[in-house]
N, C-alpha and C positions, 0 to 999 in steps of 0.2 A: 375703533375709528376706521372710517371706509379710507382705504388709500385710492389716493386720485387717480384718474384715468394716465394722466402728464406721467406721474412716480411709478404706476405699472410699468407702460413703456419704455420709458428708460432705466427701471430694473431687470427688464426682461432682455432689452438689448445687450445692456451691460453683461451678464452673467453668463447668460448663451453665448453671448460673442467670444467672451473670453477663454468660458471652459472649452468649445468646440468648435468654432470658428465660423461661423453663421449669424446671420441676423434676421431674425420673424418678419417678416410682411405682415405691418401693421392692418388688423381690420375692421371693423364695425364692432364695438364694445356696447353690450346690452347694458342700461342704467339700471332694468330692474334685475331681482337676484330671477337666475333661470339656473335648470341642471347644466351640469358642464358636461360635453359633447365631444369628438374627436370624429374623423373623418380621415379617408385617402384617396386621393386621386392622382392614377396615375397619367401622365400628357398623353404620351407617346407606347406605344409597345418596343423593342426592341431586337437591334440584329446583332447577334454575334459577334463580335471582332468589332461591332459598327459603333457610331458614338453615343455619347451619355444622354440618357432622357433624363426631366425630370418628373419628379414626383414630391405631390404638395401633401402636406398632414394639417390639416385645418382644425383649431382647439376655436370652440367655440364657449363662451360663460367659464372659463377656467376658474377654481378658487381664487381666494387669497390669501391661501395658506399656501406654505412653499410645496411645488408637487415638481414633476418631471415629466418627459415622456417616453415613451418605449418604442420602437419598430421592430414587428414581430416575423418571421419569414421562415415558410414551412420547410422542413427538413436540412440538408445540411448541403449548402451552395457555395462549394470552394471557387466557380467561378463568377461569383455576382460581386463587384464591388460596387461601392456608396461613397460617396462625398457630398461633402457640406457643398454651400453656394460659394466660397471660395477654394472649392477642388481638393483641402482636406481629408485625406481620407479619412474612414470611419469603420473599426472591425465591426465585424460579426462573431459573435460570443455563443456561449450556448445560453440557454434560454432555464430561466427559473422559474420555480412554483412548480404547478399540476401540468405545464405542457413542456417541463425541463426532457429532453429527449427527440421530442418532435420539431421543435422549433431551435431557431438561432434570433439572435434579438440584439440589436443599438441600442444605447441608453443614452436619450439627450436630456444635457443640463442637471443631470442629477448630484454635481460636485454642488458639496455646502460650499455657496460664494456669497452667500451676507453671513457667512458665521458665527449662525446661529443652533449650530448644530444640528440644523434638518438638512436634509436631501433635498436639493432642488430649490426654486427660488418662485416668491407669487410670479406668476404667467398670465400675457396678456391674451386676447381674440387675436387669432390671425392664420396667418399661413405660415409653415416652415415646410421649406423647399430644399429637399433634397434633390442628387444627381447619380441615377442607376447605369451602368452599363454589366457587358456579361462578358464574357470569355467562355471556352469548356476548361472542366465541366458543369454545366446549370443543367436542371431540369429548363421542359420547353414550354412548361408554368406552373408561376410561382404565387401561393397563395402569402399574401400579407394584412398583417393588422398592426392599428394603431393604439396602443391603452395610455389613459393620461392616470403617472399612479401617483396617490396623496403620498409626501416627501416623511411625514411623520411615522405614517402609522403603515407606510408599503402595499396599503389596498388599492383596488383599480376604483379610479372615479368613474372614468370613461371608458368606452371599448369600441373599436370597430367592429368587433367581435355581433352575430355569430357567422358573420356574413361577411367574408376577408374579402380584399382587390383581390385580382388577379392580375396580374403582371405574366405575359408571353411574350417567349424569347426567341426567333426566328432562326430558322436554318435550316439546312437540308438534313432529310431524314432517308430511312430506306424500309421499304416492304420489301420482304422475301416469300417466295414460293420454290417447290423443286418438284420434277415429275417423279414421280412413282414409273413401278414398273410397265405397268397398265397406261402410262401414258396420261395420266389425270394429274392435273396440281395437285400439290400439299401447301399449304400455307404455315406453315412451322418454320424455325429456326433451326431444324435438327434435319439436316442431311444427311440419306441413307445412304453408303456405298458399298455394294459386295462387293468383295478381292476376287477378280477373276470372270466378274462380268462381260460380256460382249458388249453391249452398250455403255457410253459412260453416263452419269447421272446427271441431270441439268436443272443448275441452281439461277434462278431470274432473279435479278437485285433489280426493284421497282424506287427508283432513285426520287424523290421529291426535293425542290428547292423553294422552301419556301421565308418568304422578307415580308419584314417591315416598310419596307422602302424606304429605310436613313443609310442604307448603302448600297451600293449597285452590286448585285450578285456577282460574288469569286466564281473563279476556274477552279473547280474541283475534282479530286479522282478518289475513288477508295483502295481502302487495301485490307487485305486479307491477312490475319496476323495469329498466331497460336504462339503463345508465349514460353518459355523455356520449362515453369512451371507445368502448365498444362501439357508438353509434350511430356515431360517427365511423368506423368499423373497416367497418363495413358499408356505410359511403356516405349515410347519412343525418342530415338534420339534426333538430332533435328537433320543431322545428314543421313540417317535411315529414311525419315520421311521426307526429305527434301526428294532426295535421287525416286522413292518407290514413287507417291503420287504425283500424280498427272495431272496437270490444271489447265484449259483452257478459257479463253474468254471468245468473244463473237455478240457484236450489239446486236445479232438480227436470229439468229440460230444457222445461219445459211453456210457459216464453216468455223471452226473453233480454232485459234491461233495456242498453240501451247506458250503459256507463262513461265516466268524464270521466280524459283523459290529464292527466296533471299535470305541467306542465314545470318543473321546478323550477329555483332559482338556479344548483345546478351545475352544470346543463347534460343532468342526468338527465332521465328520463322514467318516470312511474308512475301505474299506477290500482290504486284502493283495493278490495277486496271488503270486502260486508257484516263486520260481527264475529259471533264465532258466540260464544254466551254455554254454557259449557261446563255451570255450575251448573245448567241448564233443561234437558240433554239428559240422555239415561238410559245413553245410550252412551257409549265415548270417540270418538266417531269421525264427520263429518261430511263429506257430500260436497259441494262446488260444483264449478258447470261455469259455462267459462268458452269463448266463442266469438269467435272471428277471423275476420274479412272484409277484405278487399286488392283494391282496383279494378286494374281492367287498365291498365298506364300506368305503374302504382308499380314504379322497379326491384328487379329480384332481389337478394339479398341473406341470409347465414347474421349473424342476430344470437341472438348469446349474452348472458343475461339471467339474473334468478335471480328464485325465488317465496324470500319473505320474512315473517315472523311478527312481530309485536307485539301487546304488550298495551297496555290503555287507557292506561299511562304513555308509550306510548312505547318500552320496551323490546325492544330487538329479543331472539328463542329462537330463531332458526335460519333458513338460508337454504338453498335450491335449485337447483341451475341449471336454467332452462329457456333453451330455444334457439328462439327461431322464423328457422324457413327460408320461405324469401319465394319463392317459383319463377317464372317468368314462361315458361315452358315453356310450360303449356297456354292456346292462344287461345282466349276464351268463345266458345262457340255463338250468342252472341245477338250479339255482334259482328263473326262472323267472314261472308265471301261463301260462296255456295254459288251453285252456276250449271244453267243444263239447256241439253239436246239433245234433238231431237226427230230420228229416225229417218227413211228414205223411205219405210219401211212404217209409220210412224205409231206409233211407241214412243215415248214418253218417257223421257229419264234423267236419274238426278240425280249432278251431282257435291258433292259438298262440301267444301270448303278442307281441306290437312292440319291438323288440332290441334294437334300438335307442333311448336314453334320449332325444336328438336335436327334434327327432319327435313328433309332436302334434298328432298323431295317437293311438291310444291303442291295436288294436290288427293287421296283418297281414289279406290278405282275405283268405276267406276258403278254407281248400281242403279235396278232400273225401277221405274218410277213406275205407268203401264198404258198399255194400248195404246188406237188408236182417236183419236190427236190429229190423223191427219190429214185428221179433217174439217175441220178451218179454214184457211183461206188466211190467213190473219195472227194470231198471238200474240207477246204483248209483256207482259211484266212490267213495275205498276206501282208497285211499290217495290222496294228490293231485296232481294234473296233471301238469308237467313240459314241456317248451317250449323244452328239449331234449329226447322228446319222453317216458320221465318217467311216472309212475302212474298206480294205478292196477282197474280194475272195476270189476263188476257182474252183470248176466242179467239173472233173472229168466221167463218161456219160460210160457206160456199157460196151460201148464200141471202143472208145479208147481214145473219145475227140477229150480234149480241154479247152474249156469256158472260163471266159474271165467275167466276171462283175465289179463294176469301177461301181465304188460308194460316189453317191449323190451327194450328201450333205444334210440330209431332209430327214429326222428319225423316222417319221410318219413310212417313207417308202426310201428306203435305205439303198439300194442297188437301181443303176441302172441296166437298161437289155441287156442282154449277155454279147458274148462278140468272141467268137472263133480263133481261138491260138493256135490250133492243130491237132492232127493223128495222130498216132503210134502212142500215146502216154502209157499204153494198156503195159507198157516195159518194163514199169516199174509195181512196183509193190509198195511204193509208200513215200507220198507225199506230205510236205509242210513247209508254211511260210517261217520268214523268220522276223519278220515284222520290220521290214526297208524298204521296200517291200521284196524280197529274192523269194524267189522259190527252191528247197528242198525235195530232191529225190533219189530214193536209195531203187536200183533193179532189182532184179532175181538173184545177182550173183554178190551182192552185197555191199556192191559198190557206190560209195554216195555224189550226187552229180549237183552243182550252184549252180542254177540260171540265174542272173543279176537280174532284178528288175529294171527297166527303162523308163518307166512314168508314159511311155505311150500306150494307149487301147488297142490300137490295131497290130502292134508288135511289141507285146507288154516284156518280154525276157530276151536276154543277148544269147550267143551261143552258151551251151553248156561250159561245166568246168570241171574238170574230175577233183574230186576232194579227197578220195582215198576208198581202199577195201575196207572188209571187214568189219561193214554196219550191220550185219543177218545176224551177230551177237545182240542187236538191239530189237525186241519187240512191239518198243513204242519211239517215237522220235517228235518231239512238239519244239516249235519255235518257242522261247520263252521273254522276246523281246530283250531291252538291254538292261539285264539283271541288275550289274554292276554300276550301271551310270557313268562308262567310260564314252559312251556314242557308238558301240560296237553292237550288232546283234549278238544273243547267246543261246545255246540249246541246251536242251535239255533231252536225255535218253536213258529208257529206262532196261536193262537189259533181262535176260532168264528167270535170274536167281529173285528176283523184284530191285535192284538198286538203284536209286537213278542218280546220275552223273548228271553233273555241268562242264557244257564245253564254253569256256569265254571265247568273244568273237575278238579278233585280234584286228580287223578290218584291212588283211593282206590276203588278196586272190590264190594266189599260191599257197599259201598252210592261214586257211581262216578261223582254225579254233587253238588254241592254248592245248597242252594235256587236261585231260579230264580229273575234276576232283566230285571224288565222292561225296553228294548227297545225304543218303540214308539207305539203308534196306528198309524192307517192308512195304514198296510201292506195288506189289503182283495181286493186291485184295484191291485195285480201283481201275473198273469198268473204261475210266476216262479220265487222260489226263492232257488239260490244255492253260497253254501260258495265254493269259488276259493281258490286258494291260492297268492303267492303276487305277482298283475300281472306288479306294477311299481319297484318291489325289493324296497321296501323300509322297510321291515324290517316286517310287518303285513300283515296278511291275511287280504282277499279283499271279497265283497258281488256282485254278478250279481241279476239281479231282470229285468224282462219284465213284460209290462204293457198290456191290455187289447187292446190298439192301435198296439202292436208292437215295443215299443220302449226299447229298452235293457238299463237298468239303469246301473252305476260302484258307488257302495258307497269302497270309499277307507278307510281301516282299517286304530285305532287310538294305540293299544295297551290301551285302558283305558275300563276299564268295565263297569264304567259308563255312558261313551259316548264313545263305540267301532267303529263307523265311521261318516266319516266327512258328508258334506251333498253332496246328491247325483250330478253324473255327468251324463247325456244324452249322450252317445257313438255311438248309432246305431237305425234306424228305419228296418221295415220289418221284425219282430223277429217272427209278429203271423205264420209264415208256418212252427212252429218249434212245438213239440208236446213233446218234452224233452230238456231237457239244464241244463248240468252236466259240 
């Protein structure tokens, strides 16, 4: 027997109203039999934080067998709720059959309420009207479907299916870019920073605000956040990385204000950017740049982080991943050795430390400097020489002038014009800096003389200082910069017998070295021997030494006075056409 239009309707209100608190908007009832249909439409799109739309599920020709409906929503939307038309809330479940996994799903009316042991109850034409709002976190769209399933037998009568609503959820998002070395964007999430850079790295956060218009865009600011986990993951702790990097922010590039790390109770880590006040802009859209700096020292390290939104409540709209990658690959130029050779035709060349830690290489090949050095019978550098064209020398001439050369800064052309300290040097027999820059010189009669450097060109050294007799026991004398790592210059001397001695700098004018500790014997088989400074940035000064073959030896500094370096490494042959090496 066909039950009547009148006994649908009010079985339909009765049983929906009760199991979930709603009631169908009655519609246009087909008299003849047609397939039964489902639909969804959604009113409104929706803002974030902003109020409820709704959304109608239209069952057209339903059975008359007891069925139900379902509301199906892709993936898993912890911030989406749903209410009935009396503000009822309604979970979200996981979803069963063949799309149990991808989807979350409502089930309306499916409680047996004529108690007959089916599912669901006959169902009229009409509309039932739900009420969507969102919170984070939602995706920013959400596919949905409708199935009207038979209450007996769990098959789908109807489907919105294959062709879901989309429901879009409004709110400010962020595009990211950062420059490269070269000065070119990267459009990635993963920003690159070397430990020890000159430059710091500039990260652009392309900010979008985008609405519905069912509310009036918040004041929003982001924050930069690496959470306890992830700092752990990368090796760092959050007051190591709070204190080592550097964060600036600047909406324009035109100066970068340093930001404050926030280490919070969790164990996170975050700095806050400005808030940009959406109301005052004319666009949706706002950029900040935000810059990185990482000292040489800090380890390497890929940390995964996310850029995050709130408004002045507090409210978080959306998160981001960003990633900064840490590299300790490239050693800084301003820390790294760079060394020279001078020719027997009077060339000069510069080497310079490899840059690349990855590299099993030690220096770069040479390149010249100019030629015309071999007028001087002694040059000695007296600081050390830097892979960015840092470092000062002196080269006294035939006659017995000394020449100063103040480093540039420039690797390309390292020295500028020379500039006249004075006569008489022809006094001594044996000069060396010591990297303070002072100058070292022993006379004829073996006595060793400190001129203090001044840091001026036209009067680079103060008066002399007599340091003592009894340096003509030494055959070689090289500054070896500050072995120890006290702040002291130290030397190094190698005497007769081949041993060479360390003198520690004490950094007192009157008695400026310590008693001398022995070295090693065996230093009277190398042609040349000169303190560098640290050609692997590791923290110590370095020894270069050539042998009688030609072979350029690298002893790497230990910081121990006792045993100030490790044992020798073999770096290069061909060194005998060198007649200096500084």
């Amino acid at each position: 027997m066909r039950i009547s239009r009148k006994r649908r309707v009010a079985l339909a209100v009765a049983t929906l109203g009760a199991a979930i608190g709603f009631t169908p908007v009655q519609g246009a009832v087909a008299e003849d039999p047609a397939s039964p249909s489902i639909g969804l439409t959604v009113v409104h799109d929706l803002d974030l934080w902003g109020p409820a739309q709704e959304l109608d599920i239209t069952l057209t020709a339903p059975p008359v067998s007891d069925a139900y409906v379902k509301l199906e929503v892709r993936g898993s939307q912890p911030g989406l709720h749903v209410t009935d038309e009396a503000g009822n809330p309604l979970t979200l479940g996981p979803a069963t059959g063949p799309y149990a996994g991808s989807y979350q799903e409502i089930t309306l009316g499916a409680q047996d309420s004529d108690g007959n042991g089916i599912p669901g109850i006959p169902m009229t034409a009409g509309v039932i009207r739900l009420h969507l709002s969102a919170q984070y976190p939602v995706s920013s769209a959400i596919a949905l479907s409708a199935l009207l399933v038979d209450g007996a037998t769990g098959t789908t009568l109807a489907s919105s299916r294959p062709d879901p609503t989309g429901l879009y959820v409004w709110g400010p998002d962020i595009d990211t870019s950062w420059y490269g070395p070269d000065g070119s964007p990267d459009f990635s999430d993963q920003v690159q920073v070397v430990t020890g850079a000159p430059h710091a790295v500039i990260e652009r956060l392309d900010t979008h605000m985008n609405s519905a218009g069912t509310t009036p865009a918040p004041v929003t600011h982001t924050r930069l956040v690496f959470t306890a986990q992830q700092l752990a993951a990368a090796g760092y702790s959050p007051a190591q990385f709070a204190t080592a990097v550097a964060v600036g922010y600047s909406p324009d590039t035109s100066g970068f204000t340093r930001l404050t790390w926030n280490q919070n109770p969790d164990g996170s880590v975050s700095a806050d950017l400005p808030a940009i006040d959406w109301h005052t802009r004319k666009i949706i859209q706002a950029d900040q740049y935000v810059s990185f700096r990482v000292p040489w020292g800090f380890p390497a390290g890929l940390l995964a982080g996310a850029l995050q939104i709130y408004d002045a409540d507090g409210r978080q709209y959306t998160t981001q991943p960003n990633t900064l990658q840490v590299t300790a690959d490239i050693r800084p130029a301003s820390l790294q050795a760079a060394f020279y050779a001078r020719d027997r035709a009077g060339e000069l060349w510069q080497y310079r430390g490899e840059t690349y830690v990855s590299s099993s290489a030690y220096y770069y090949t040479r390149r010249p400097v100019g030629t015309g050095w071999n007028t001087y019978n002694a040059l000695t550098p007296l600081s050390s020489f830097k892979n960015n064209g840092t470092g000062d020398l002196v080269g006294r001439d035939h006659d017995g002038v000394l020449w100063y050369y103040a480093g540039t800064g420039n690797p390309s052309a390292p020295f500028a014009p020379r500039a006249r300290v004075g006569g008489g040097w022809n006094t001594y027999n044996l000069l060396t800096g010591d990297g303070h820059p002072d100058l070292l010189a022993r006379d004829h009669d073996g006595v060793l003389w400190l001129y203090r450097g001044t840091g001026r060109v036209t009067a680079p050294f103060a008066s002399r200082i007599r340091i003592g007799a009894g340096w003509n026991t030494y055959n070689l004398l090289t500054g070896a910069g500050d072995i120890t790592g006290d702040g002291h210059p130290d030397l190094l001397a190698r005497d007769h017998d081949g041993v060479l001695w360390l003198y520690q700098g004490t950094g007192s004018t009157t008695t400026p070295y310590k008693p001398r500790i022995e070295i090693g014997p065996g230093w009277q088989h190398y042609t040349h021997i000169t303190g560098i400074g640290d050609l692997l940035v590791n923290g110590h000064t370095d020894l270069l030494a050539t042998d009688t073959n030609g072979t350029l030896w690298y002893y790497q500094g230990t910081g121990n006075p006792a045993a100030p370096y490790k044992a020798r490494v073999n770096i290069g042959t061909g060194w005998s056409g060198y007649s200096t090496l500084l």
